[in-house]
C-alpha positions in Angstrom: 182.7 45.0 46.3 179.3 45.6 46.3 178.6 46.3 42.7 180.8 43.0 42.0 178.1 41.2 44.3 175.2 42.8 42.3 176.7 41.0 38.8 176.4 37.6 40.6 172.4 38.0 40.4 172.3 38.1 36.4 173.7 34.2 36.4 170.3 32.5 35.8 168.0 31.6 38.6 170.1 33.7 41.3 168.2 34.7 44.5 170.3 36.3 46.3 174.3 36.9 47.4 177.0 37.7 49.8 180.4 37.7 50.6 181.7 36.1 53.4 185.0 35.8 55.4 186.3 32.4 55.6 187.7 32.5 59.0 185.3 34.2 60.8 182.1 33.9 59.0 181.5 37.4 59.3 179.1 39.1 56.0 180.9 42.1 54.0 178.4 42.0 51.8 175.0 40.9 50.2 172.7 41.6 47.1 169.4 40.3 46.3 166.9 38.8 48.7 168.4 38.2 52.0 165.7 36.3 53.6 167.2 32.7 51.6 170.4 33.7 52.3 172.0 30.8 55.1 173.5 32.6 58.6 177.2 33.6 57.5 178.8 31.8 60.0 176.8 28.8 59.3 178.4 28.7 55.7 181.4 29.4 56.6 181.4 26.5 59.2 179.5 24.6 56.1 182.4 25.0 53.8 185.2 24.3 56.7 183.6 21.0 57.4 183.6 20.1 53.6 187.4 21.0 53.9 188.3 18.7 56.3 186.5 15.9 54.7 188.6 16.6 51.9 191.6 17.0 53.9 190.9 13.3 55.2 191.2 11.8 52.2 194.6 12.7 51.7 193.7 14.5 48.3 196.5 17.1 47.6 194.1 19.5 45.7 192.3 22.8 47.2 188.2 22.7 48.0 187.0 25.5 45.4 183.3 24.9 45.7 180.6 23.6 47.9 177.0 23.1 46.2 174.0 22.0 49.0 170.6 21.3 46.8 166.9 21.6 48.5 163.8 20.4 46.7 163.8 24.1 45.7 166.8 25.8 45.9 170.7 24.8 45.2 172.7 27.2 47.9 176.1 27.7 46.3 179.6 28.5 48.4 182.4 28.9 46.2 186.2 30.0 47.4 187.3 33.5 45.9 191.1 33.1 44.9 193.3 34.6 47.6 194.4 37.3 45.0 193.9 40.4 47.5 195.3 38.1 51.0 191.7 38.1 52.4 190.0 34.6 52.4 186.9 35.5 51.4 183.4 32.3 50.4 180.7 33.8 47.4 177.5 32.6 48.8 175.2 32.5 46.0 171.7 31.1 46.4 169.9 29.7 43.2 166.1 28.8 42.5 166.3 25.3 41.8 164.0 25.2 38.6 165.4 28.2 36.9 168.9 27.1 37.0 171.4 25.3 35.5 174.0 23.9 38.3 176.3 23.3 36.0 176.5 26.8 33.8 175.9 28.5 37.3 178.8 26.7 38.6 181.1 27.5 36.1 179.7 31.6 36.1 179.9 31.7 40.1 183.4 30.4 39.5 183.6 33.2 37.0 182.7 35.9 39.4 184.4 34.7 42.4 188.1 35.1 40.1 186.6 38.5 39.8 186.2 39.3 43.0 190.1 38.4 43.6 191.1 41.0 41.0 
């Protein structure tokens, strides 16, 4: 798992990683510099309240990502396909003017389908 953490920090602009239990926000994992990464629990909490305002809009479709942008940073939590039974978030944090959202987006998504392998 750790090595697979270590690949998210060649997507362009990536600070820093780690991989985080859904439920209980606790950190398996992390790569890179630590000190931007958010609390664990915070992101997990994060991501949980982005699910629920999904959930209240009746949409029938499953929260796969959760992008929070800073004047300097964009601080990425993506779902990792439940693949292995674990619920696990990829917490990825970018520096804002090396990285394009969109490309990261789609390579976080990339890795996080990984992960679940």
């Amino acid at each position: 798992m750790a090595a697979s953490i270590e690949r998210v920090l060649d997507c362009q602009g990536s600070l820093a990683a780690m991989l985080v239990e859904r439920a209980t926000g606790f950190a398996h994992t992390s790569s890179g510099d630590e000190s931007v990464l958010p609390d664990s629990a915070e992101a997990a909490e994060d991501f949980h309240l982005a699910y629920d305002i999904l959930a209240s809009t009746r949409t029938e479709t499953e929260l796969e990502s959760v992008v929070v942008t800073t004047a300097e940073r964009h601080y990425v939590t993506q779902a990792v396909p439940g693949g292995n039974g674990d619920d696990l978030l990829l917490v990825v944090v970018l520096d804002r003017a090396r990285t394009n959202i969109a490309l990261a987006g789609y390579q976080i998504g990339d890795h996080a389908k990984a992960l679940s392998a």
